[in-house]
MMTF fields as JSON, N, C-alpha, C and O atoms, coordinates in Angstrom:
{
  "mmtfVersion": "1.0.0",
  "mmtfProducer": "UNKNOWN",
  "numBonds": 363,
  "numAtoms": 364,
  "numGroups": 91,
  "numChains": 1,
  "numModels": 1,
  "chainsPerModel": [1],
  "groupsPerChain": [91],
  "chainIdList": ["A"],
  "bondAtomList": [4, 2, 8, 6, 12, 10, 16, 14, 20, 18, 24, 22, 28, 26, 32, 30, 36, 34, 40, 38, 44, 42, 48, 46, 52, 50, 56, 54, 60, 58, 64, 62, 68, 66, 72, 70, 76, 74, 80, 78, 84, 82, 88, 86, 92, 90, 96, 94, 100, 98, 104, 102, 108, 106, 112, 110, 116, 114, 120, 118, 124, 122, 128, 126, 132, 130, 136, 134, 140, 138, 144, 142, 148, 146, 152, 150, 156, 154, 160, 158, 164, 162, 168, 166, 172, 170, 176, 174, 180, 178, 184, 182, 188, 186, 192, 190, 196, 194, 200, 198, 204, 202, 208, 206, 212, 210, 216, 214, 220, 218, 224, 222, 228, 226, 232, 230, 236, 234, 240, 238, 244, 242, 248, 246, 252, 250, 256, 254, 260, 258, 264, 262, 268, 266, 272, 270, 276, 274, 280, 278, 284, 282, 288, 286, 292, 290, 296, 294, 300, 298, 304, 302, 308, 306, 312, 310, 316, 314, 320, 318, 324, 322, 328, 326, 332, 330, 336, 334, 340, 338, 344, 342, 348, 346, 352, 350, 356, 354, 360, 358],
  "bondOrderList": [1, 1, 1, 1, 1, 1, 1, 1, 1, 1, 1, 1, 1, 1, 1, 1, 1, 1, 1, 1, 1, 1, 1, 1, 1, 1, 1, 1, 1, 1, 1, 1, 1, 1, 1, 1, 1, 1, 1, 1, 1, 1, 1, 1, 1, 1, 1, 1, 1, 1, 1, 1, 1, 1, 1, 1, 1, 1, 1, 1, 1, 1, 1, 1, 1, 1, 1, 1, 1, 1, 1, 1, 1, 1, 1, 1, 1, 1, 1, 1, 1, 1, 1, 1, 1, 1, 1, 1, 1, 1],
  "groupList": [{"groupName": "UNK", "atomNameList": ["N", "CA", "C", "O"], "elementList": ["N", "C", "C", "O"], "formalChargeList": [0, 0, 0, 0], "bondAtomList": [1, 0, 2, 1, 3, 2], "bondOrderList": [1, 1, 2], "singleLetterCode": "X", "chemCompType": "L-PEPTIDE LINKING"}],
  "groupTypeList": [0, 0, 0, 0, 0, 0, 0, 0, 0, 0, 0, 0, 0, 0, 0, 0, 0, 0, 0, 0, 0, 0, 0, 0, 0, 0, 0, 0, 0, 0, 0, 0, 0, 0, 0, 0, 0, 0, 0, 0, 0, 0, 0, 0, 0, 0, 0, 0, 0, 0, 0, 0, 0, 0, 0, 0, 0, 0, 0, 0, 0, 0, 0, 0, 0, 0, 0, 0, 0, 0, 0, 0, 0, 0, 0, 0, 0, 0, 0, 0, 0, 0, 0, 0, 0, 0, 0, 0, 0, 0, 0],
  "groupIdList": [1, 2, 3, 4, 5, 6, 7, 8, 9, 10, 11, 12, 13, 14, 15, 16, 17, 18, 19, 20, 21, 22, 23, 24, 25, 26, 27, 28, 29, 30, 31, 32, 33, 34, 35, 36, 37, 38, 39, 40, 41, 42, 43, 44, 45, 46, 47, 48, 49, 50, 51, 52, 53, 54, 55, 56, 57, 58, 59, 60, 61, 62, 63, 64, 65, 66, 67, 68, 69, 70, 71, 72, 73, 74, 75, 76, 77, 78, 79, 80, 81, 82, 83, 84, 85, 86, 87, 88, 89, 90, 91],
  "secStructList": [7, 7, 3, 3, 3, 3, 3, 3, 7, 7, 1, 1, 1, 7, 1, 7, 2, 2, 2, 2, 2, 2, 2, 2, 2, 2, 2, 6, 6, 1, 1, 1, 7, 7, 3, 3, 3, 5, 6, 6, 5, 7, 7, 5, 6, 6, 7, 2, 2, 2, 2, 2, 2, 6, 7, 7, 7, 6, 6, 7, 3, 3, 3, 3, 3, 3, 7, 1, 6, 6, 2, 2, 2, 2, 2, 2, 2, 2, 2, 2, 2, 2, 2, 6, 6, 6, 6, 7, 7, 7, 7],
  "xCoordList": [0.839, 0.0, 0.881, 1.851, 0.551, 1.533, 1.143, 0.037, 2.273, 2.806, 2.337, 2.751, 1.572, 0.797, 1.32, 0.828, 2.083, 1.794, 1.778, 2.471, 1.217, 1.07, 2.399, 3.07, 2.889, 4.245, 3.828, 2.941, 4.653, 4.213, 5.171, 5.689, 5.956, 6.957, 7.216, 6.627, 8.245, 8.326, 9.163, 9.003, 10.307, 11.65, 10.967, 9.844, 12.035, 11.517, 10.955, 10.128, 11.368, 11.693, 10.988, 10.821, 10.72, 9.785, 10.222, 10.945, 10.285, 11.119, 12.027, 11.926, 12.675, 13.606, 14.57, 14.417, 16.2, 16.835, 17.518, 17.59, 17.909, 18.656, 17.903, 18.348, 16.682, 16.147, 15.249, 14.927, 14.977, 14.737, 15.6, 15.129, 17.1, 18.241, 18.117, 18.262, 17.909, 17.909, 16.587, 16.659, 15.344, 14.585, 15.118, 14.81, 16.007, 15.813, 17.3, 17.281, 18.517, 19.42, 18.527, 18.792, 17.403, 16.922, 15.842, 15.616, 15.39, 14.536, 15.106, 14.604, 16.373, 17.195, 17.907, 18.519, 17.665, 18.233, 17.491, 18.017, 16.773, 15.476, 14.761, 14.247, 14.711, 14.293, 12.586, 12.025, 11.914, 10.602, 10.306, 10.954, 9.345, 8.712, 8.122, 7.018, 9.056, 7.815, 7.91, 8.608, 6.941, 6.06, 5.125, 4.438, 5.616, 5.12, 3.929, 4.024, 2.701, 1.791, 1.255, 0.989, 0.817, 0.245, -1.057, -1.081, -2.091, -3.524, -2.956, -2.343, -3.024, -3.577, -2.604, -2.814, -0.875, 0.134, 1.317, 1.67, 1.653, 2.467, 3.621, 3.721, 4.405, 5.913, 6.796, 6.582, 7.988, 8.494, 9.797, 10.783, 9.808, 10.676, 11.851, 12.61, 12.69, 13.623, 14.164, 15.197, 13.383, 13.659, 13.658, 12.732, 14.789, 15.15, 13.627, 12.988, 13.734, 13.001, 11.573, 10.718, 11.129, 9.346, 9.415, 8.545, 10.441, 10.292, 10.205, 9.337, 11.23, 11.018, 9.681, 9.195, 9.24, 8.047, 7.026, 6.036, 7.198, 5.648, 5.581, 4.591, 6.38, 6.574, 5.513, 4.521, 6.563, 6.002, 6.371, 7.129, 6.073, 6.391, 6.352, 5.951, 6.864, 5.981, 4.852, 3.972, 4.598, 3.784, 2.651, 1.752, 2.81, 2.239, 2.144, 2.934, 1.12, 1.212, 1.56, 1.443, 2.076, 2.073, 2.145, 2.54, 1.457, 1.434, 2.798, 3.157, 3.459, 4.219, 3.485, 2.953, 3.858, 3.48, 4.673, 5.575, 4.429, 6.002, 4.959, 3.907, 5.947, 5.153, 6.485, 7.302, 6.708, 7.763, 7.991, 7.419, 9.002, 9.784, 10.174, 9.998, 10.637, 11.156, 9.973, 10.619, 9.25, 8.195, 7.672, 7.187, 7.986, 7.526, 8.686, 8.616, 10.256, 11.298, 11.456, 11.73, 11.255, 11.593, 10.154, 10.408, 9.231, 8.389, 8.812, 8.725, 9.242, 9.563, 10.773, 11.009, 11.323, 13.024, 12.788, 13.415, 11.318, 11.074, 10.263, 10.578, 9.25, 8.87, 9.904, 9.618, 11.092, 11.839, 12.606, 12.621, 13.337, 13.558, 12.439, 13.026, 11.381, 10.672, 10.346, 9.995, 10.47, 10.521, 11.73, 11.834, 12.467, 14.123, 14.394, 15.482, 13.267, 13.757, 14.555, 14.808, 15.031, 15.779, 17.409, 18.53, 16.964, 19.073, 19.255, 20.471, 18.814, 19.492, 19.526, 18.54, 20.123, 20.101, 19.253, 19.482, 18.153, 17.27, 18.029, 19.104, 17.531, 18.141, 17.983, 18.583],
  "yCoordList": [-1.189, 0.0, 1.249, 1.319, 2.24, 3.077, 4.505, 5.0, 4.797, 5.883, 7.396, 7.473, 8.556, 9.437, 10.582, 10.57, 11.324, 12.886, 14.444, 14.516, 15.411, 16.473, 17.239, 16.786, 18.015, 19.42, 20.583, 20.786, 21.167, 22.587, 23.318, 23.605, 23.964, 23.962, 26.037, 27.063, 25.819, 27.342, 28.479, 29.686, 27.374, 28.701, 29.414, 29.293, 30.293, 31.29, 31.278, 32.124, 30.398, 30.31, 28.717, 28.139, 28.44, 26.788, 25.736, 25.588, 25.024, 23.38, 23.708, 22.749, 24.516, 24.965, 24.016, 23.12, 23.882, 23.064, 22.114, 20.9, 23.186, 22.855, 22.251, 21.136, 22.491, 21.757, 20.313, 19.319, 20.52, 19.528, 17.876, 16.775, 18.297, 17.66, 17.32, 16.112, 17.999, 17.226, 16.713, 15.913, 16.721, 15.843, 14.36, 13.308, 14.446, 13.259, 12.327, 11.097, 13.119, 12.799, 12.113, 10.914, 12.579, 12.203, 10.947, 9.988, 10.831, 9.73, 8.695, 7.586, 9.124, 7.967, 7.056, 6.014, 7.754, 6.747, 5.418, 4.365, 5.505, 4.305, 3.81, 4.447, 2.289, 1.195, 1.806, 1.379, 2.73, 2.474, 3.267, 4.314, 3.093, 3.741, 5.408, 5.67, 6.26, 7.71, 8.543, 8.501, 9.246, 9.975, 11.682, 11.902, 12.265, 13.761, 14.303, 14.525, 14.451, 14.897, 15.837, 16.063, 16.987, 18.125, 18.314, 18.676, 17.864, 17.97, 17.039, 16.169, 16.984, 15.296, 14.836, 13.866, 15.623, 15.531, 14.87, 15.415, 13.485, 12.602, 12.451, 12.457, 12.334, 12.81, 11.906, 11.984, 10.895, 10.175, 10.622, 10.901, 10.692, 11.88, 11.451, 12.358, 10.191, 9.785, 10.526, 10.14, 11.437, 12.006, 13.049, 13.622, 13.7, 15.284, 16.072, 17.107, 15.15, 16.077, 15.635, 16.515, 14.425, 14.639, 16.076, 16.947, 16.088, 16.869, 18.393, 19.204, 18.65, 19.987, 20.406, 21.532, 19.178, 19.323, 19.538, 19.855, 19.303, 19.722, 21.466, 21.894, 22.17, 23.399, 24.096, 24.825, 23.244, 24.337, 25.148, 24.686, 26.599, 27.598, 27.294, 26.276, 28.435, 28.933, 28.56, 28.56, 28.256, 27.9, 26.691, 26.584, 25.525, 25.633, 23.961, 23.896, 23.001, 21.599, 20.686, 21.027, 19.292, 18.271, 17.456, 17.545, 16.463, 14.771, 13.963, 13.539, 13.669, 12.902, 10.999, 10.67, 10.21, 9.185, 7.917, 7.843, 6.963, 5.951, 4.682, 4.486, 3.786, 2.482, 1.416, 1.594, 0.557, 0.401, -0.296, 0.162, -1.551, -1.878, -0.632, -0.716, 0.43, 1.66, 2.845, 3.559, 2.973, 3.688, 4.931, 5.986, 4.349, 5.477, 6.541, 7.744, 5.211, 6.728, 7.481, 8.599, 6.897, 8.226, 9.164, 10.345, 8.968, 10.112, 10.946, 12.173, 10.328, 11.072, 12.265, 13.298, 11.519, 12.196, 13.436, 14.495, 12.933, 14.157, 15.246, 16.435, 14.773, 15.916, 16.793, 17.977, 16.277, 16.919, 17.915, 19.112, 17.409, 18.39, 19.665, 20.743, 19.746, 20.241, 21.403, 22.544, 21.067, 21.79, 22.706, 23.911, 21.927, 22.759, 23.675, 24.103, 23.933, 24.493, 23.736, 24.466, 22.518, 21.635, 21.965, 21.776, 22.448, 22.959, 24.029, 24.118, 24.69, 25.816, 27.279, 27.831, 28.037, 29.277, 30.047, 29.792, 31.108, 31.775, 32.03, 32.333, 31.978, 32.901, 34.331, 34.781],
  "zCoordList": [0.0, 0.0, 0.0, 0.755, -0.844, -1.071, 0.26, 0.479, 0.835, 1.455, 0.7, -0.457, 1.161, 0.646, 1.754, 2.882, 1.479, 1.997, 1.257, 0.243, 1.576, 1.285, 1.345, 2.273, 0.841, 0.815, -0.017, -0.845, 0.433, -0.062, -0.521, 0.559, -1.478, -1.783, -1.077, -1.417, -0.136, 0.321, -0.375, -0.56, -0.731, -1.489, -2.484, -2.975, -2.695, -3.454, -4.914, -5.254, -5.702, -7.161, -7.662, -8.737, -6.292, -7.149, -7.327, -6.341, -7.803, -7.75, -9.139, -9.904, -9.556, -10.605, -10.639, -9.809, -11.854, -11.598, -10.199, -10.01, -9.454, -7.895, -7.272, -7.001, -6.792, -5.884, -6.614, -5.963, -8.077, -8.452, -8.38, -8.099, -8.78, -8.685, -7.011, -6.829, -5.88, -4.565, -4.457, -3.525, -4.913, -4.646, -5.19, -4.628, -6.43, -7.103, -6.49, -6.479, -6.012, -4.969, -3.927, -3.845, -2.985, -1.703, -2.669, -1.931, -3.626, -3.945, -4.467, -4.65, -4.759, -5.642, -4.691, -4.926, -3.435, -2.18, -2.275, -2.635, -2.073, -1.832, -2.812, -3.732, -2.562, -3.539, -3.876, -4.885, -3.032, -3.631, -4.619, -4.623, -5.687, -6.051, -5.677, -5.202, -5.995, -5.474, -6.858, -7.871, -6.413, -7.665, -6.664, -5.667, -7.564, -7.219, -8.253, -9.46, -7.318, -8.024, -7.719, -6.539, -9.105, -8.816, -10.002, -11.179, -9.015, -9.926, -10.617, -9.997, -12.228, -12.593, -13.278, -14.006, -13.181, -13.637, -12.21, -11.164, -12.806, -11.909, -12.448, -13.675, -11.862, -12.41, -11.282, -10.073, -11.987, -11.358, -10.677, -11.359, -9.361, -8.579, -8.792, -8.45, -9.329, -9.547, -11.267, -11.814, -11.793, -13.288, -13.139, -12.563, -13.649, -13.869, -15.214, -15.406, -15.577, -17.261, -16.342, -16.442, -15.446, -15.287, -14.03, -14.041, -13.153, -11.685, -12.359, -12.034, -13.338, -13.705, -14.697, -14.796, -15.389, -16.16, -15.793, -16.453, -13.997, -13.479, -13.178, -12.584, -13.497, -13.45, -12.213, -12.177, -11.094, -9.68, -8.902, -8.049, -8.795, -8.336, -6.589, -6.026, -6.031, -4.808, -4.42, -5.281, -3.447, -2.955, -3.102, -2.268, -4.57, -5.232, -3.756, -2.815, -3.989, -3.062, -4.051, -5.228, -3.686, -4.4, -3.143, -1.98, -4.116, -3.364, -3.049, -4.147, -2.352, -2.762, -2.071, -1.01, -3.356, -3.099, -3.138, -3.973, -2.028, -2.21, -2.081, -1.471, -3.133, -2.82, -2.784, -3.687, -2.022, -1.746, -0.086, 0.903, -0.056, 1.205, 1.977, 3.192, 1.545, 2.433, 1.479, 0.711, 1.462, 1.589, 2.249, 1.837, 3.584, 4.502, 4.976, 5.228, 5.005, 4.936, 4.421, 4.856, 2.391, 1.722, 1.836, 2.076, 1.754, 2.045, 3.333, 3.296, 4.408, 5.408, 5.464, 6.092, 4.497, 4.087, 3.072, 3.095, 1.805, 1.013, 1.97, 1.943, 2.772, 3.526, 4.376, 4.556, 4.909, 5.586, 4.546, 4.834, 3.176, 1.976, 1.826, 1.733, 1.794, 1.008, 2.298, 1.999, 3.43, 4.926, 4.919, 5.151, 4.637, 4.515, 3.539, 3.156, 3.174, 1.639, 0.603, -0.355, 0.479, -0.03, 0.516, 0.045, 1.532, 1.877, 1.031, 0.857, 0.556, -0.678, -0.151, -0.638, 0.519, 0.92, -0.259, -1.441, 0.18, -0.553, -0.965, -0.446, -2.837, -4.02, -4.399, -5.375]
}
């Protein structure tokens, strides 16, 4: 059963190259399956060309979903990214 939480993206500029590249660093850790969704566009968090294709700004929410033996860490690990601003000092 797949792992489901809400984020909200805070930095300034949106899930742009940099922080796209650390979602897919923090998802590429783990064997499961996750996928970032915003409204009816799902995008496999382990891909540079789907994470930036969902073109999300500020503020905007996405799903993140894990299905997977480790499941619940990496969702836990992307919610903690997405809290942190992805580590990236405001641009």
């Amino acid at each position: 059963m797949p792992v489901i939480a809400e984020v909200e993206l805070l930095n300034k500029y949106g899930l742009h190259q940099r922080p796209a590249m650390k979602v897919i660093e923090t998802a590429s850790k783990f064997a499961s399956e996750i996928y970032l969704i915003k409204g009816e566009q799902r995008c496999n968090a382990k891909s540079i060309i789907d994470v930036i294709m969902l073109a999300a700004e500020k503020g905007t929410r996405l799903r993140v979903e894990a299905d997977g033996a480790d499941a619940d860490a990496a969702v836990k690990s992307l919610i903690e990214l997405f809290k942190n601003k992805f580590n990236i000092g405001e641009e």
